[in-house]
C-alpha positions as CSV (number, residue, x, y, z in Angstrom):
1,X,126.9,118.7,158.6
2,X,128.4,118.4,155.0
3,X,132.0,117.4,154.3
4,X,131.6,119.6,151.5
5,X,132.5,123.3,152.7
6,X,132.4,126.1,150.2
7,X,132.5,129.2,152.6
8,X,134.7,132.2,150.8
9,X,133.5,131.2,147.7
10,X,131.6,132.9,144.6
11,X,129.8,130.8,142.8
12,X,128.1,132.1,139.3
13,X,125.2,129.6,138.2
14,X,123.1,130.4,134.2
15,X,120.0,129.6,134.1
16,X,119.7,129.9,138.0
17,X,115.9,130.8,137.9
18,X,114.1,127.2,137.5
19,X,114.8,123.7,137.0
20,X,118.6,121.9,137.4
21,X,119.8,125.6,137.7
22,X,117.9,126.4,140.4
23,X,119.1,122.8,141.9
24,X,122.4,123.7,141.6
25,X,122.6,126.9,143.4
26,X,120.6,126.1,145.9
27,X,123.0,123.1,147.0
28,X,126.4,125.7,146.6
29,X,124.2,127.4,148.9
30,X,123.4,125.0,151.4
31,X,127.5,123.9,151.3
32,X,128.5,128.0,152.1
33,X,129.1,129.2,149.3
34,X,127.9,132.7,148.1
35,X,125.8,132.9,144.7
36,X,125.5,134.9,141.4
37,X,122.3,133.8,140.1
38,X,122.3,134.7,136.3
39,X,119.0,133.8,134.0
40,X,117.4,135.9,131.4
41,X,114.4,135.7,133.4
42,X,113.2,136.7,137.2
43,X,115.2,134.4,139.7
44,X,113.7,135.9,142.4
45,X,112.4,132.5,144.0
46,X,116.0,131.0,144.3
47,X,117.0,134.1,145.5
48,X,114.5,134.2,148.2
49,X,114.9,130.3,148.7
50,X,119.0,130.9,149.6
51,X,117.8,133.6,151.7
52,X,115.4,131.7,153.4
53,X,118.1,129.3,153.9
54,X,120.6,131.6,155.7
55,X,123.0,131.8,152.6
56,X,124.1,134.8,150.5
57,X,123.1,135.2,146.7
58,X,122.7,138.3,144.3
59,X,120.4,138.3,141.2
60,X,121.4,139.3,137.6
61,X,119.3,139.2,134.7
62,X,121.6,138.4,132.5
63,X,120.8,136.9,128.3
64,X,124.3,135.0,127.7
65,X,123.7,134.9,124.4
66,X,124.2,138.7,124.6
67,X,128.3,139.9,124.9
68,X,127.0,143.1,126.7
69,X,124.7,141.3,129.2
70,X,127.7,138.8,130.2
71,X,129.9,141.8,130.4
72,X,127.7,143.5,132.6
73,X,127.0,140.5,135.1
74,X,130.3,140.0,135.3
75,X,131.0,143.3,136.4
76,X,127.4,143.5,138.6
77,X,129.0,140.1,140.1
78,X,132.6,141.4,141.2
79,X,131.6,144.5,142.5
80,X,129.4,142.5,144.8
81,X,131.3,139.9,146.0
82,X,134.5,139.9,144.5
83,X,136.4,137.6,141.7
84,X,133.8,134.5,140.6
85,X,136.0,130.9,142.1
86,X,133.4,128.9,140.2
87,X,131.1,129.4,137.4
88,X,128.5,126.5,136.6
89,X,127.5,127.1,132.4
90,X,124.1,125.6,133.4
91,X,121.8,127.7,130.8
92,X,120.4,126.1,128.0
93,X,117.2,125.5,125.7
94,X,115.8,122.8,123.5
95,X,113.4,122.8,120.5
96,X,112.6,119.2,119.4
97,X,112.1,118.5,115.7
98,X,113.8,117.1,112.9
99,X,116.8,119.1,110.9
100,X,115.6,118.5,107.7
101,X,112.8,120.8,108.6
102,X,114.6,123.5,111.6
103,X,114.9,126.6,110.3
104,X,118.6,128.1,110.6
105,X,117.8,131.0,113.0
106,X,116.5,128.1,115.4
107,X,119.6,125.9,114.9
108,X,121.6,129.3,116.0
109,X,120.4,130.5,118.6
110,X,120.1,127.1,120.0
111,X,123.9,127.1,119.5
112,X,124.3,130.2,121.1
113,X,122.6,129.6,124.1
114,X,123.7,125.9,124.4
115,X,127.3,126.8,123.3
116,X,128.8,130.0,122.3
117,X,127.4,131.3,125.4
118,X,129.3,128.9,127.5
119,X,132.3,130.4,126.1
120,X,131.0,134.0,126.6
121,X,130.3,133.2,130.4
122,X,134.1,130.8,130.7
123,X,135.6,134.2,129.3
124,X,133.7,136.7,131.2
125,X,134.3,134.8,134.5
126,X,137.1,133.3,134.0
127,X,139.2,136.0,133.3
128,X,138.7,136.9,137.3
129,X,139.6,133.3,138.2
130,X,143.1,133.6,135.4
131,X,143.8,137.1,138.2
132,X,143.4,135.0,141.2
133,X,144.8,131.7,139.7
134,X,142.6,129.7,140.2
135,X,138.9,128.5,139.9
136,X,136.4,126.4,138.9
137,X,134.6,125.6,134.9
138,X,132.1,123.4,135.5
139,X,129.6,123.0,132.4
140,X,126.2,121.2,132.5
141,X,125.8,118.7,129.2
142,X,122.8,116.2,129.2
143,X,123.2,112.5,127.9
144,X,122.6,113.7,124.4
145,X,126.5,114.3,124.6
146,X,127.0,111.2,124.4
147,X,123.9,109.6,123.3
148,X,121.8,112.0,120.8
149,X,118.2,111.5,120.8
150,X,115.9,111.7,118.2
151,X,114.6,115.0,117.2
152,X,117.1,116.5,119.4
153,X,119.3,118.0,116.4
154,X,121.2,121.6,117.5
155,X,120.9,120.7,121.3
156,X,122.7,117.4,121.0
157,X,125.2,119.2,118.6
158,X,125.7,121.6,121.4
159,X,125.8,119.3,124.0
160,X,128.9,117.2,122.6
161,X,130.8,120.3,122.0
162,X,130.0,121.4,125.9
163,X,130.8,117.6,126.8
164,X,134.4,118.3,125.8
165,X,134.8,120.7,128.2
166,X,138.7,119.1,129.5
167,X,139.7,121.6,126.4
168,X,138.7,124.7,127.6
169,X,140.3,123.3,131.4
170,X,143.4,122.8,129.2
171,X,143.3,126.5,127.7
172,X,142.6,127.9,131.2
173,X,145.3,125.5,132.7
174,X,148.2,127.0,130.9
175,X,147.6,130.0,131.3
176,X,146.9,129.8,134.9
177,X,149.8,127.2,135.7
């Protein structure tokens, strides 16, 4: 039995399909909480896993580099099971090389994955947490916040803009408080 009990809560997880998304949603799961699963590709194993597992989850393909597609899971998510009470900005993408030589459409859409979509998704969902008062940001950043590595250029820029997330808490915070 876990100390931890998240029962009557929605969590939203990006990138939910594979990997430390995957992780992630399967452990709200296993603590009672219900799930969104949002990734721009099938998700259908976590899905099945949480099921499997006795919890409750809902799939949405969702690109959160697209407005629309955030939009639209955000919608997809309430009408299923209610205002989100946490989101987890987990989605994110790396293409190693050095910046002298990435090409700027690289070094954006790495940026709006890795970043501007965190905002699209803290928006989206947070604006049903703001109507309930509460609820919980929680975004993923790797050690390149704090500690670039080589040949790591847009993602480590990304990652020590989401690594300052206490602003966006503070944003949400007045107007919530």
């Amino acid at each position: 039995m876990s100390w931890i009990d998240l029962s009557g809560e929605v969590a939203v997880v990006t990138g939910a399909g594979a990997g430390i998304g995957r992780g992630i949603a399967l452990g709200l799961a296993d603590v009672g909480a219900t799930l969104v699963l949002l990734d721009r590709e099938d998700a259908s194993s976590t899905l099945d896993e949480i099921a499997s597992r006795g919890g409750r989850s809902f799939f949405v393909r969702c690109d959160v580099t697209d407005d629309g597609s955030v939009g639209s899971a955000a919608a997809q998510s309430l009408e299923t099971f209610g205002p989100a009470t946490i989101l987890v900005n987990n989605a994110g993408t790396m293409r190693a090389g050095q910046l002298v030589d990435m090409p700027i459409a690289d070094w954006q859409q790495i940026l709006s994955l890795n970043l501007t979509g965190y905002l699209r998704c803290a928006q989206a969902f947070g604006a049903q947490m703001l109507q309930r008062g509460q609820g919980s940001l929680i975004h993923v950043a790797s050690i390149s916040a704090r500690a670039p590595q080589s040949f790591s250029g847009a993602y480590a820029a990304a990652d020590r803009r989401t690594g300052r997330r206490r602003q966006c808490r503070r944003v949400l915070g007045e107007r919530a408080g």
